[in-house]
C-alpha positions as a Markdown table, in Angstrom:
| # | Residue | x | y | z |
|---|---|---|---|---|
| 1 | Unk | -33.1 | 8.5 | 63.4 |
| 2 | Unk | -32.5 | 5.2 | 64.9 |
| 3 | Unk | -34.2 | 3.7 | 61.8 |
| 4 | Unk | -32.0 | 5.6 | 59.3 |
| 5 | Unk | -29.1 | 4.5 | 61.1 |
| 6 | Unk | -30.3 | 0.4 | 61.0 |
| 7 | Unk | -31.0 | 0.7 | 57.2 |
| 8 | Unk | -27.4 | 2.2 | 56.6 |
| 9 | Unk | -26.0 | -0.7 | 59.3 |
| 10 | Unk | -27.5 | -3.2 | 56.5 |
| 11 | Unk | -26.2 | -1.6 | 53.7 |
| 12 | Unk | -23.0 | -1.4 | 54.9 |
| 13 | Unk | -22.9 | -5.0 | 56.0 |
| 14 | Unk | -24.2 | -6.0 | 52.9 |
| 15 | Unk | -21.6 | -4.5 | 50.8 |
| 16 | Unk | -19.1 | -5.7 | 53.3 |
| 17 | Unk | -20.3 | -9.0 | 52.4 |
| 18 | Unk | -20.4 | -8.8 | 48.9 |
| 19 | Unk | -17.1 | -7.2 | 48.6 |
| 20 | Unk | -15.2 | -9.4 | 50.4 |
| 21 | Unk | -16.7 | -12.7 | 49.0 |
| 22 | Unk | -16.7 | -11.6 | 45.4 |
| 23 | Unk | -13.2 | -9.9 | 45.4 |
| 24 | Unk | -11.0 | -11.9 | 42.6 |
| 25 | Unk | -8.0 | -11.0 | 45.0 |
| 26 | Unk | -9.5 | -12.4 | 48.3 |
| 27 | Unk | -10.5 | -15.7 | 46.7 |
| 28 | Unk | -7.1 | -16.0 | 45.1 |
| 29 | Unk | -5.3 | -15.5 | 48.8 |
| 30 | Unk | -8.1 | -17.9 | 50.5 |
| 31 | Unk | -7.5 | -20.3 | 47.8 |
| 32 | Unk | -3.3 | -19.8 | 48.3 |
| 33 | Unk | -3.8 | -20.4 | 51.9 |
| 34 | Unk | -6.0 | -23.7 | 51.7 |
| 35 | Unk | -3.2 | -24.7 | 49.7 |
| 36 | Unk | -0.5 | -24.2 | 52.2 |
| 37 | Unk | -2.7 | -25.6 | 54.9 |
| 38 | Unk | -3.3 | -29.0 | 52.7 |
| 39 | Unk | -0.3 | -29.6 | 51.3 |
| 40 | Unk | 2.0 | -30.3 | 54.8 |
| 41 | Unk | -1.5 | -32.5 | 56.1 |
| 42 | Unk | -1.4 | -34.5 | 52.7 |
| 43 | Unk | 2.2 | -35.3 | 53.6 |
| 44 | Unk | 1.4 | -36.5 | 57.5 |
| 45 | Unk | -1.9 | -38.3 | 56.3 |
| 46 | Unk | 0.7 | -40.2 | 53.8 |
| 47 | Unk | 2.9 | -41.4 | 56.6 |
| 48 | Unk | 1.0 | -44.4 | 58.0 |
| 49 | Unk | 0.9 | -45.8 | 54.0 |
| 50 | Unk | 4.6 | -45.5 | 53.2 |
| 51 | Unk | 7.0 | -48.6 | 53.3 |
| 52 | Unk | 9.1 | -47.5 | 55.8 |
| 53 | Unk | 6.3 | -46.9 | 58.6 |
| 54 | Unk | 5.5 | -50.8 | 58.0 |
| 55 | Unk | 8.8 | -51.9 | 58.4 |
| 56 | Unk | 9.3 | -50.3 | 61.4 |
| 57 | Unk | 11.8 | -47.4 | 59.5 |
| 58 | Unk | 14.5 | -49.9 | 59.7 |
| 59 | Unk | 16.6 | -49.5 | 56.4 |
């Protein structure tokens, strides 16, 4: 009984697994999302290399 109940935990997890990492629509969404986390750091890591940071943001 406890056996049966194992095996089916694995299968389950397995095709929870495979399902979720091989879904067109959930790598589209994790990709949409990295890109909406990336964008707004791209802009702060740009900060320190802009013109106005060096000269003090004096116009």
């Amino acid at each position: 009984m406890i056996k049966n109940y194992l095996e089916q935990l694995r299968i389950q997890r397995w095709d929870d697994h495979r399902y979720y990492h091989h879904s067109r629509i959930n790598q589209s969404l994790h990709f949409v999302s990295a890109l909406s986390f990336l964008s707004p750091m791209s802009g702060c890591l740009s900060i320190p290399w802009s013109p106005r940071w060096w000269a003090g943001w004096s116009r």
